[in-house]
DSSP file (Angstrom, degrees, kcal/mol; ACC not computed):
  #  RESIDUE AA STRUCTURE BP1 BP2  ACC     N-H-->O    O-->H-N    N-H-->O    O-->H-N    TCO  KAPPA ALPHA  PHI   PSI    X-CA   Y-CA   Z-CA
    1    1 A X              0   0    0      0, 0.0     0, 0.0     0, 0.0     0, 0.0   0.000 360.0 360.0 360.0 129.5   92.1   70.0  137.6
    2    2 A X        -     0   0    0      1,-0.1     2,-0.0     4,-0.1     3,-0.0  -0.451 360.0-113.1 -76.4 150.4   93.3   69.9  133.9
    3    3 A X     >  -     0   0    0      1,-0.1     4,-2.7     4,-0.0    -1,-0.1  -0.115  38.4 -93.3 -68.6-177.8   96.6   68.5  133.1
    4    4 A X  H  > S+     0   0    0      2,-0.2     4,-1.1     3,-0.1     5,-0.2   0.972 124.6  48.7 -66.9 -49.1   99.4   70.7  131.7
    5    5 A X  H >> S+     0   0    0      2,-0.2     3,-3.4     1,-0.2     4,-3.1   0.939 108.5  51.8 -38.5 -68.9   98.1   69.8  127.8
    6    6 A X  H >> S+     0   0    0      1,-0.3     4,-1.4     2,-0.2     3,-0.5   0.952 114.2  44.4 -39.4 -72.5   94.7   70.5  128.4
    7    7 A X  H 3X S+     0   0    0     -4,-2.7     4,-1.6     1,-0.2    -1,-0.3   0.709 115.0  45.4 -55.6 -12.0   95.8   73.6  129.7
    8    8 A X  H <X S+     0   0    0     -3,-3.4     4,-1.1    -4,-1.1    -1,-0.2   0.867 113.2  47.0-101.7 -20.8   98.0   74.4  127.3
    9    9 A X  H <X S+     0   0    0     -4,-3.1     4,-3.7    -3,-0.5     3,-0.4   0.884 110.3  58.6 -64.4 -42.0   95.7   73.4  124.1
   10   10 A X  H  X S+     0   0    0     -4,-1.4     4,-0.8     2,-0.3    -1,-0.2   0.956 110.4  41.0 -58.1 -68.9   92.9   75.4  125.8
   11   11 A X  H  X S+     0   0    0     -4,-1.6     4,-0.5     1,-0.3     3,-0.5   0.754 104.8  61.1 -50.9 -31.5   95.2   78.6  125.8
   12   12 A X  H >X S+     0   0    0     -4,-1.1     3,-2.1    -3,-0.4     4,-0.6   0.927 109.3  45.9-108.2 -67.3   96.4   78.1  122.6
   13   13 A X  H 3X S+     0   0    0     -4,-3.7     4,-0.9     1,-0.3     3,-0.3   0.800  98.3  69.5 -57.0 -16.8   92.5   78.3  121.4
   14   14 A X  H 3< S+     0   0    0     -4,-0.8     4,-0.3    -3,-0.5    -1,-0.3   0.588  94.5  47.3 -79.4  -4.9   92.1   80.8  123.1
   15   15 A X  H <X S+     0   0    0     -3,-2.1     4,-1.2    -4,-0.5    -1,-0.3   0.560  89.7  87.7 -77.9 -24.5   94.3   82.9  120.9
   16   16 A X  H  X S+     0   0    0     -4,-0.6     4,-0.9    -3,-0.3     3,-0.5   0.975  96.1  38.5 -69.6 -80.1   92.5   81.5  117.6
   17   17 A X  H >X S+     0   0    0     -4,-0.9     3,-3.9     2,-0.2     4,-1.5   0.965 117.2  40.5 -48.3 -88.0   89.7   84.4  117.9
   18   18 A X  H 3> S+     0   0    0     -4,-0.3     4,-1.2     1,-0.3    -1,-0.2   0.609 114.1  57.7  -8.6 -46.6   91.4   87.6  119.1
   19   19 A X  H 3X S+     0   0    0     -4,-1.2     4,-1.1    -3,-0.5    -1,-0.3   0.368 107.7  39.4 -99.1  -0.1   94.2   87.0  116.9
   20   20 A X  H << S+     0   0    0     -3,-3.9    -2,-0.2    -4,-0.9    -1,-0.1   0.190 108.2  59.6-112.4  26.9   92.6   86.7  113.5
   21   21 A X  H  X S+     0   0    0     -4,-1.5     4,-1.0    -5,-0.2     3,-0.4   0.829 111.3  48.9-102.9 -51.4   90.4   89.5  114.7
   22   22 A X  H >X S+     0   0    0     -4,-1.2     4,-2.4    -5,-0.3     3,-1.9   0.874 110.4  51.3   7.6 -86.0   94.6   91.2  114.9
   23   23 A X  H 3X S+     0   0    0     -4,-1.1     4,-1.1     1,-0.4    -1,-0.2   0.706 104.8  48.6 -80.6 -12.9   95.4   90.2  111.8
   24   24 A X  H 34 S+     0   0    0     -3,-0.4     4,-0.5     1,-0.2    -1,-0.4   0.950 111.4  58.2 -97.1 -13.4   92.4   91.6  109.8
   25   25 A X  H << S+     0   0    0     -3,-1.9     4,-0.4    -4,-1.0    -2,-0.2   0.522 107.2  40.4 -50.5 -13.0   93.1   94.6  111.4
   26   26 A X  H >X S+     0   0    0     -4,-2.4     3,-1.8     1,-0.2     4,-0.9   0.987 104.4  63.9 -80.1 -34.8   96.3   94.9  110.4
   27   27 A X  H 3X S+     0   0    0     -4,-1.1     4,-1.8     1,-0.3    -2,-0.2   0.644 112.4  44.5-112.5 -45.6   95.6   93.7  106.9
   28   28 A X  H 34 S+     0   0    0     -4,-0.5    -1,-0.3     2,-0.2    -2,-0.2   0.141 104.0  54.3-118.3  49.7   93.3   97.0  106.8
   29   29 A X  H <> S+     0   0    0     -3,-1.8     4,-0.6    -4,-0.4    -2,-0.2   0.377 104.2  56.1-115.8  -0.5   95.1   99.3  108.1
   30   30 A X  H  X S+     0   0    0     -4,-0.9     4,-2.5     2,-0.2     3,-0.2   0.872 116.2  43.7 -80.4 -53.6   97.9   98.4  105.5
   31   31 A X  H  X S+     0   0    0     -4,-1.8     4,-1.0     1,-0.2     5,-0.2   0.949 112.5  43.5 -53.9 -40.8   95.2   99.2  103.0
   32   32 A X  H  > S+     0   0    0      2,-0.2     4,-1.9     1,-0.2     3,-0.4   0.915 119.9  52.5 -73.5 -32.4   93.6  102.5  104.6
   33   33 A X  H  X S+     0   0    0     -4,-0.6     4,-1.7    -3,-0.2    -1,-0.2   0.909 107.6  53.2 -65.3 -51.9   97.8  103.2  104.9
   34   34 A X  H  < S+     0   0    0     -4,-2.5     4,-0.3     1,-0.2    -1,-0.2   0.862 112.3  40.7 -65.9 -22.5   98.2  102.4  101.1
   35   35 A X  H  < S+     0   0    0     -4,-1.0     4,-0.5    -3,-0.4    -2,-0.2   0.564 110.1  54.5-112.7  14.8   95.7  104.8  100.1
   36   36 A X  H  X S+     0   0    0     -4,-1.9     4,-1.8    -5,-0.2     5,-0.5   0.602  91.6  83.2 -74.0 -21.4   96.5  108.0  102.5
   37   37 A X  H >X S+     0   0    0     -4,-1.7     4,-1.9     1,-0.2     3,-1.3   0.937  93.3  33.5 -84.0 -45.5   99.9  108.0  101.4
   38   38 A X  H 3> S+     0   0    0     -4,-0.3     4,-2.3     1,-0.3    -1,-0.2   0.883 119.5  56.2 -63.3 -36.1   99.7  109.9   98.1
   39   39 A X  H 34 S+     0   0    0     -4,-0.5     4,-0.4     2,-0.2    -1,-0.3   0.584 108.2  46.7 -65.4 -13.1   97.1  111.9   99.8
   40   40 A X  H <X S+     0   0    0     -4,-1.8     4,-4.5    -3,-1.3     5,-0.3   0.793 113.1  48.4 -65.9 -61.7   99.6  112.7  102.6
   41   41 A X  H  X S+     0   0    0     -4,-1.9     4,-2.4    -5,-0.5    -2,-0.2   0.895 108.4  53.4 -44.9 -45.2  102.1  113.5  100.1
   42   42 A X  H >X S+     0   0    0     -4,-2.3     3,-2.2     1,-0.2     4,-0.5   0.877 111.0  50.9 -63.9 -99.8   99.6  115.8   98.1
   43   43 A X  H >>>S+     0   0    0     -4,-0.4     3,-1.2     1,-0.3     5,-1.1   0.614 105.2  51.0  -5.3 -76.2   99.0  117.5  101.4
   44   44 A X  H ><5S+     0   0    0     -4,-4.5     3,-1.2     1,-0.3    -1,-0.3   0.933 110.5  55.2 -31.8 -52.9  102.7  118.2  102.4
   45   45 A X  H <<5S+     0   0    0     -4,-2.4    -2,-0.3    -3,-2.2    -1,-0.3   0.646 101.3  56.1 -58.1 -29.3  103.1  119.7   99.2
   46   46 A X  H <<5S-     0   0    0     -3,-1.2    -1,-0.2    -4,-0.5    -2,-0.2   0.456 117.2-105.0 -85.6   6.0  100.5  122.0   99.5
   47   47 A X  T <<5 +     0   0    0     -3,-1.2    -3,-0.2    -4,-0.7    -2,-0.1   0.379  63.3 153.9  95.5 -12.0  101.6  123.4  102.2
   48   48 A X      < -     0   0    0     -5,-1.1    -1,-0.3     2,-0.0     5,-0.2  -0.361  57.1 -91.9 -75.3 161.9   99.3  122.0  104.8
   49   49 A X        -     0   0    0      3,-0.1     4,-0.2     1,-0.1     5,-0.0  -0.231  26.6-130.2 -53.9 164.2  100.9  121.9  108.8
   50   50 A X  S >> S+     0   0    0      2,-0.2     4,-2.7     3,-0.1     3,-1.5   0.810 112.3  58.7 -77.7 -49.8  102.6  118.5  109.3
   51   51 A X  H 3> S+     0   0    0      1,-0.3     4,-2.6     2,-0.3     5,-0.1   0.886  99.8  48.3 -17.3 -90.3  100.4  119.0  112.4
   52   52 A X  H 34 S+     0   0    0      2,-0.2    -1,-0.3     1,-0.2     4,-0.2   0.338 109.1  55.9 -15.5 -36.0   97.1  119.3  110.8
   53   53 A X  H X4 S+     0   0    0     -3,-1.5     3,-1.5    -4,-0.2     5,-0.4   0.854 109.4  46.3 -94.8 -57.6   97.9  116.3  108.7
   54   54 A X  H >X S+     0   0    0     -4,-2.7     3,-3.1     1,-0.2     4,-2.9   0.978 109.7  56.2 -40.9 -70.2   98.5  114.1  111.8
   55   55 A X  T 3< S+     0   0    0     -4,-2.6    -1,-0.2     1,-0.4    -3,-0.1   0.633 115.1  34.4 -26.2 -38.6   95.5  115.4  113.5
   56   56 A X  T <4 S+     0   0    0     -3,-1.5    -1,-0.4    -4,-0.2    -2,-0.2  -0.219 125.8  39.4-121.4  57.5   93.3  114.4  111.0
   57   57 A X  T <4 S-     0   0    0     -3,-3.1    -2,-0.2     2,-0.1    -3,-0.1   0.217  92.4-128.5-134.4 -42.3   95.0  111.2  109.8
   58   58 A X     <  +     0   0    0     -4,-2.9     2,-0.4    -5,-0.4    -3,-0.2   0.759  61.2 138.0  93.0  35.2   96.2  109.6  113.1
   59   59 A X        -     0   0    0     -5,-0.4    -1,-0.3    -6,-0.3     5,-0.1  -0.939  65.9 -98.6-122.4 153.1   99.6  109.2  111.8
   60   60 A X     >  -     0   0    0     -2,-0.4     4,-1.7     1,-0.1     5,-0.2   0.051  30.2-124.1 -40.9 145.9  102.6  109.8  113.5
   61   61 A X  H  > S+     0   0    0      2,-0.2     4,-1.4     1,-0.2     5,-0.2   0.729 118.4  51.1 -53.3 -32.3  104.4  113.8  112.7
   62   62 A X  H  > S+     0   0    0      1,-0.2     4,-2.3     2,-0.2    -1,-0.2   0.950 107.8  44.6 -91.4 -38.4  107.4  111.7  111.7
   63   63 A X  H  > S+     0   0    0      2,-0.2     4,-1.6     3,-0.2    -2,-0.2   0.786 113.6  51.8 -71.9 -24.7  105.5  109.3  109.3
   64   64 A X  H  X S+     0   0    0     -4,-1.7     4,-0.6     2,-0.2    -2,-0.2   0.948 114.0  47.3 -58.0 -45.3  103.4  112.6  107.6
   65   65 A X  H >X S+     0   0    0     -4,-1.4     3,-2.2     1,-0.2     4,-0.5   0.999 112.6  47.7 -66.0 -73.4  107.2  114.1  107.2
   66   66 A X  H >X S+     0   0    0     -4,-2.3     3,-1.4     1,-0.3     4,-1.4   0.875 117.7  38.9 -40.0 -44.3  108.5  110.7  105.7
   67   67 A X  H 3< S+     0   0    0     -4,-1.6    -1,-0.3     1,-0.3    -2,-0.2   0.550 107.1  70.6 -93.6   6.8  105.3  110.2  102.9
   68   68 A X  H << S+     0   0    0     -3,-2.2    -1,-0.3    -4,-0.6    -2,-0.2   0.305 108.1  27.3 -82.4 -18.7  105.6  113.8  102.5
   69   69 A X  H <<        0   0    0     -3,-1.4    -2,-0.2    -4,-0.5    -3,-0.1   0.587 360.0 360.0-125.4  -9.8  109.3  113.4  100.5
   70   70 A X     <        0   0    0     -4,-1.4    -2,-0.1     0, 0.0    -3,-0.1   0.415 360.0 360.0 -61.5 360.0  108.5  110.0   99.2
């Protein structure tokens, strides 16, 4: 039976993978985010549904509405 260290170094690696596979998603979905937002905006402004911009964006109704007056 592992001690409590060994168990706790063990877990602790086990976070290593998983989490930088996290953080490079995140890291591009703040890019894919940086370049939909004028292309959101454009889109609000032209009069396409707030709907219709969610739908094909994946972003929230309330975040289309927000980059849509920004």
């Amino acid at each position: 039976m592992k001690d409590e260290a060994a168990e706790r170094a063990e877990a602790e690696r086990a976070l290593d993978e998983p989490g930088a596979r996290r953080i490079a998603a995140k890291d591009e979905l703040r890019r894919a985010d940086e370049a939909l937002k004028p292309v959101v905006f454009r889109a609000v402004k032209a009069g396409v549904p707030i709907r219709a911009i969610a739908a094909k964006t994946g972003l929230a109704t309330t975040t289309v509405m927000l980059w849509g007056r920004e």
